[in-house]
N, C-alpha and C positions, 0 to 999 in steps of 0.2 A: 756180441752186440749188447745183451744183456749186463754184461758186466763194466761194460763203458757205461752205459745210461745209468748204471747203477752208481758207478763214480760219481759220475756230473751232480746228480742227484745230491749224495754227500757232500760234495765239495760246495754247490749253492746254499744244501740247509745250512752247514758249518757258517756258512757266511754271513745268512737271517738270525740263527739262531744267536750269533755274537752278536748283530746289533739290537736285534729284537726282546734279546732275554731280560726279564726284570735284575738278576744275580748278577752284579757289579758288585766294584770295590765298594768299601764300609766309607762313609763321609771324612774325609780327611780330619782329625784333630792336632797336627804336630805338625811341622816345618819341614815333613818329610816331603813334601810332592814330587822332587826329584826321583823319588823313589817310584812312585804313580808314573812319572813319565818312563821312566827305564822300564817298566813292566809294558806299559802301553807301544814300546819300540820294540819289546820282544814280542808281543801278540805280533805286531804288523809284521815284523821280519818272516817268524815261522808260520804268521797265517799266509802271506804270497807264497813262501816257498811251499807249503799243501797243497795251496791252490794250483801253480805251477804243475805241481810231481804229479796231481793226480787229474789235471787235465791232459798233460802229457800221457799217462797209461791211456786215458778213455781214447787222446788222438791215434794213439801207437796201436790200440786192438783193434780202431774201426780201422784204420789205413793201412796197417799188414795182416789182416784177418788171414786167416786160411783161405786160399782157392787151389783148388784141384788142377790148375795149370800152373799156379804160380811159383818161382823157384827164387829160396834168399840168396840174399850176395854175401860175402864172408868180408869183412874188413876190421883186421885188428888194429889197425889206428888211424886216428882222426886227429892230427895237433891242433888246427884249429878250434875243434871242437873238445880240443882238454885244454885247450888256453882259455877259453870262456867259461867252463867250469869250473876250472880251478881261480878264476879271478870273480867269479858271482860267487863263489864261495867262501872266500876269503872276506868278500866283502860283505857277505851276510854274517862271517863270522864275529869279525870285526866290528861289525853295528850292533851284534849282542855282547859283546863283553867290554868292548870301550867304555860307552856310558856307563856300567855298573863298575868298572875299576875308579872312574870319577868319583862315584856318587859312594864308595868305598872309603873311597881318601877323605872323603867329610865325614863318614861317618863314624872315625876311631878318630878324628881329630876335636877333642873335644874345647869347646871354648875356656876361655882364662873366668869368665864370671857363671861357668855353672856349678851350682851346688850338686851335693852327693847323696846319694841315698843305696843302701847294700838292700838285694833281695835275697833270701837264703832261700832253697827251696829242700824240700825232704816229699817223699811219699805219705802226703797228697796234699802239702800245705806248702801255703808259703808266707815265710817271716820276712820283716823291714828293719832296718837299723839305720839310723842319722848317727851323723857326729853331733860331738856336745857343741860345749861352748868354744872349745878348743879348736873346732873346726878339723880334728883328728880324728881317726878312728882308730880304737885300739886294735889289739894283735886278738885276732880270733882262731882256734883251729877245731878242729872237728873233733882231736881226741877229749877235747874237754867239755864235749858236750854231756849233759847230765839232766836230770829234772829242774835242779835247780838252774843251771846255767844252759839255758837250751838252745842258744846262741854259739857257746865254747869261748866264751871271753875269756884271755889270757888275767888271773889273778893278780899277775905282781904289773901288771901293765897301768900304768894311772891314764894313759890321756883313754880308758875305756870307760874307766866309772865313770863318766858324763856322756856317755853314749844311748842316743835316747831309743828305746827298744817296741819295735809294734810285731807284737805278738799274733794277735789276729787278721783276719787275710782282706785286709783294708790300710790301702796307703792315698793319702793327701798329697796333692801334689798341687803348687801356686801357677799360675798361667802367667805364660809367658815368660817364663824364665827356665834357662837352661836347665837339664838335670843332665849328670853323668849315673849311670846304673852300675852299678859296682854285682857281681853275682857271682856263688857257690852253693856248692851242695852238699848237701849231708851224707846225701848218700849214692844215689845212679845218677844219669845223667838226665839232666830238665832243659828246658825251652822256656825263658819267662818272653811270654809276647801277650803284644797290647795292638788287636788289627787294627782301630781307629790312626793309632799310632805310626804305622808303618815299621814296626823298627820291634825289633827281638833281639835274642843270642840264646845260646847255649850255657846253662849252668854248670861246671862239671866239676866233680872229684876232685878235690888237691890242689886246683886252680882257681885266679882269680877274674874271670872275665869282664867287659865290659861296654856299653855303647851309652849312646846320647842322644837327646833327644829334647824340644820345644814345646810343650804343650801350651794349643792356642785357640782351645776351644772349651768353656767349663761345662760339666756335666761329670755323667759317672760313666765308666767304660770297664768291660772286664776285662780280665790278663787270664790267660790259660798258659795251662803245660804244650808246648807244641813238639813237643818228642815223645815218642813212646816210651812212658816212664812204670811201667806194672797195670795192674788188674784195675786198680783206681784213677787211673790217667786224667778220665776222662769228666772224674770229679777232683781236679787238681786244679780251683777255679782263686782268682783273687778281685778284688772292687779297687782300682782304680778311680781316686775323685780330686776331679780337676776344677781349685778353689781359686778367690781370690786369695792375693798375698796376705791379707792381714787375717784372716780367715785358718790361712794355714800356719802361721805362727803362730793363734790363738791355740789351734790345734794339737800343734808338736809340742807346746809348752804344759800343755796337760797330760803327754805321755811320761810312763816313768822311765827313768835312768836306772843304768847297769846298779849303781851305788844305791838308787830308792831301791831296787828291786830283792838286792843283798839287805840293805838295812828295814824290811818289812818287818815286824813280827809276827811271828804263827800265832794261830788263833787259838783263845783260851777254851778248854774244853770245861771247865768249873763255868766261865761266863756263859757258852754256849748252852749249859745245862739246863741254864733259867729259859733261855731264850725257845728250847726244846719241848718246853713244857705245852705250849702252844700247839705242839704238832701231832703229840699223842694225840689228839681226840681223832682222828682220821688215820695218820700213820700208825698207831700204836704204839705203848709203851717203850718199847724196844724196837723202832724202828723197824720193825716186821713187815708194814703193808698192812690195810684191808680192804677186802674185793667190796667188801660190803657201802663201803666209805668214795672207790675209787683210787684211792691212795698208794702208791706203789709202796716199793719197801724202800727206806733208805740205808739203812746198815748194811755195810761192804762197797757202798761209792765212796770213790776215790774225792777228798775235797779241794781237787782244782776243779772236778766236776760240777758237784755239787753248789758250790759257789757260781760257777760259772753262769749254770740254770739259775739259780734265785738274781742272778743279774740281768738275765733274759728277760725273767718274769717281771722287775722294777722298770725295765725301758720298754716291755712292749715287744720284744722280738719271740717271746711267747705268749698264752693266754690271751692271744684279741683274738683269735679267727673264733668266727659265732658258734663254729661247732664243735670247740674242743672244751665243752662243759665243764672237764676239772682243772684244764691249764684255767679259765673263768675266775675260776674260785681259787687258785693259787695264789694269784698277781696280788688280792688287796695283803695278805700275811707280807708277801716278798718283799711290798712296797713300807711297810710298816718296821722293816729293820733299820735300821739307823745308817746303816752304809756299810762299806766294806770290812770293816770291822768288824763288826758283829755277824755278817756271813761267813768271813773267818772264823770265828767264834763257835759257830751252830754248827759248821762242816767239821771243826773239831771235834765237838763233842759226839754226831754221828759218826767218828772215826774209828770211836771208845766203844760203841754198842757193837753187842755179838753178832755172828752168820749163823742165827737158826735155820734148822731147815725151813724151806717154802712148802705148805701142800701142791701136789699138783694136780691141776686142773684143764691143762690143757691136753686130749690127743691127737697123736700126730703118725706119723711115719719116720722115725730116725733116719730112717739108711735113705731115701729121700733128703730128709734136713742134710744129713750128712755131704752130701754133695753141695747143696745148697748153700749151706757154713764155709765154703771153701772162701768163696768173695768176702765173709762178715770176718776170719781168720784174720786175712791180713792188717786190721787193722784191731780188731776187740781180742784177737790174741787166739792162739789156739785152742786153751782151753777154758776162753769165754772169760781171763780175767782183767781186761782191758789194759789198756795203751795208752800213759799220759802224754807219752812222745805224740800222738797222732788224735789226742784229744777224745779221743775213745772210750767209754765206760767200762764196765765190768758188767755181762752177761749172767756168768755163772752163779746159780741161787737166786735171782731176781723171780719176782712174782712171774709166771709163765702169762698169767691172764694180762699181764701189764705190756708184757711185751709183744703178744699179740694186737691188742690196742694200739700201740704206739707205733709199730709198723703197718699199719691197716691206715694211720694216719697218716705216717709218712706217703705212704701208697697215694692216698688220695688229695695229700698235699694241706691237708688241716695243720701238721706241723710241720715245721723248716724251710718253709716260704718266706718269710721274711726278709728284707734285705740284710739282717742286723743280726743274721744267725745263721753264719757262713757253715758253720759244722752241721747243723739243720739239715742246708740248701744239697749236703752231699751227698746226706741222707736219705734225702727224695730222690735223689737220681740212683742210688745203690740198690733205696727197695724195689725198684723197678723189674730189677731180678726176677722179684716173689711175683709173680703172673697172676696168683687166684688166693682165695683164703687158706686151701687147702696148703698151697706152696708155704703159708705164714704157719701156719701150722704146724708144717712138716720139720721148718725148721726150728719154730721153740721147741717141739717134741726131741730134737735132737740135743739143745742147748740145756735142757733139763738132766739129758743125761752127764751131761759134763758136771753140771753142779753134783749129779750124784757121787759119781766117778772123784769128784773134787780133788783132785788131788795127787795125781799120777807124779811119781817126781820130777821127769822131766816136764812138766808141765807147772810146778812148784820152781825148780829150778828159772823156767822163763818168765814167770807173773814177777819173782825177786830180780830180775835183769832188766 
């Protein structure tokens, strides 16, 4: 008896808790509804059929319970009672996967006036690609991807140099007009999905997938990874923003092309030297760092990095939260460079300064950090000498006090909040890791040794790769 009232019980909350619950679907943004309803036909189907199966049990334990007189009857079959289960089952069958072969067949068929747009995805980012003016997209493959080309555009291919290329994990998108989503991967297998949207797929290896979709609502929506794609999954985030049309061609016309992006020139490191001069009084001569100043070290960051930051610091996606004192004092130098150019310039010439040692200043616990560094590995490299692939700095030899600092921020979200510093925002979710000071701790104490160590060959061998 107990076990029957205990059904009934479930079976009524199952029933409140589905109408009564706040946790519903996300506001529809896209032409999917169809989709909304095939989901809402599959609640109703399997919710009767629970409700069913488990009033059924509660009726079947109170009406054949055990009595000490009572004797069962044996009966191996019942046709009528397998014609009626096999036809409520067929036709519950039926009601869940008809509407969804429907609403299938619309959704690989994509309309003749939707534009294109390619999402690449790699471990823990995701890149955009439009066609040119051509309206073509060139021939991309994976073996060709490199620092320089980190797309894998095919070289001799020309309808690619007009290929407009969005590197950071923000894609524009005009309402109300069709897009087809063109998607691969670099490397394992991804999920680009947008819930507003109703509408996902799978990124995969060696393939080229794709779906479609109406955006008909403007705002910003996020896109996640929705397959288990490694330890960073769950910071595999992109900015969906859904503009008016002229808004977004304004847009796309400011991004660079495959051909801009080959015809850039590197930055002067003779120009950047003047421009250097500025930074000793805080960083030091030799780009060393001083605790005294607050100033981290710049010699041995990578300058897509390094550029990267001085463009944070001119738009604001660093340096405003009130309580990060030296980002403060960064912004007016960053904003006082002339534009890309001369951050090219400046990140050249820190390219030229030497890796003296750092003192070190922080302790910790290695063999602690060491476990710790497992999650910062995958992405700043084993032996702490970062990842352009993945947008990741160089650890190793960094001021210990700076990186304490900067994760204690992260921690507390003074840095990579911003909407507009996506690599930041991953940040904050990775250091979440570090539980206490002591765990920040543990781990600069560990990454110190690696700068000591500097140098293990196979460690030499993968910073060159």
């Amino acid at each position: 008896m107990a076990i029957a009232i205990a059904l009934i019980v479930l079976a009524g909350g199952s029933v409140l808790f589905y109408f009564l619950s706040p946790w519903h679907l996300t506001p529809l943004a896209s032409n999917w509804g169809a989709i909304d309803v095939t989901i809402a036909i599959s609640f109703w189907v399997t919710g009767l059929v629970f409700l069913a199966v488990s009033l059924f049990i509660a009726v079947a334990l109170i009406r054949f319970r055990h009595h000490r007189c009572g004797r069962a009857h044996y009966r191996p079959e019942n046709k009528p009672l397998e014609f009626w289960l096999t036809a409520a089952t067929t036709l519950g069958i039926g009601a869940l996967l008809a509407p969804g072969l429907v609403v299938w067949g619309h959704f690989v068929t994509v309309p003749d006036d939707a534009h294109e747009v390619e999402v690449v995805g790699q471990q823990w980012h995701w890149s955009f690609r439009f066609p040119g003016e051509d309206g073509i997209f060139g021939e991309a493959r994976n073996a060709l991807i490199d620092a320089s080309n980190p797309l894998g555009l095919a070289p001799g291919d020309p309808a690619g140099r007009d290929d407009v290329l969005v590197e950071r994990p923000l894609l524009m998108l005009p309402e109300g007009r069709p897009v087809k989503v063109l998607l691969r991967s670099k490397d394992v297998l991804h999920n680009f999905k947008v819930p507003p949207f109703r509408a996902k797929m799978d990124a995969i290896p060696g393939q080229v997938s794709y779906f479609w979709f109406t955006p008909t609502r403007i705002g910003d929506f996020e896109a996640v990874c929705a397959e288990l794609c490694g330890i960073g999954h769950f910071a595999m985030r992109a900015r969906v923003r859904v503009v008016e049309p002229a808004r977004f061609e304004a847009w796309l016309a400011e991004q660079p092309t495959h051909a801009e992006r080959l015809a850039c020139p590197p930055g002067d490191p003779r120009a950047g030297e003047a421009l250097f001069a500025t930074c000793t009084a805080c960083h030091g001569e030799r780009g060393q760092g001083r605790q005294t100043t607050g100033a981290p070290r710049l010699a041995g960051l990578g300058t897509d990095y390094l550029v990267r930051q001085l463009r944070n610091f001119r738009v604001g996606a660093r340096g405003t939260h009130e309580q990060d004192v030296q980002g403060r004092q960064m912004r007016p130098f960053a904003r006082s460079l002339a534009g890309e150019a001369a951050m090219r310039d400046l990140a050249a010439h820190v390219a030229t300064l030497p890796m003296d040692p750092s003192p070190l200043t922080v302790e910790g616990d290695p063999r602690q950090g060491r476990r710790l560094y497992r999650s910062c590995a995958n992405c700043h490299g084993a032996g702490g000498q970062g990842n352009t692939r993945y947008k990741a700095p160089r650890l190793a030899g960094m001021n210990d006090w700076y990186l304490v600092r900067q994760l204690e921020h992260f921690r507390a979200g003074i840095r990579g909040r911003h909407p507009r510093d996506p690599y930041g925002n991953q940040m904050v979710d990775m250091a979440q890791v570090l539980v206490d000071e002591a765990a920040v701790r543990d781990v600069v104490a560990y990454i110190n040794g690696l700068a000591r160590a500097d140098a293990a060959p196979a460690v030499a061998r993968q910073a060159e790769e």
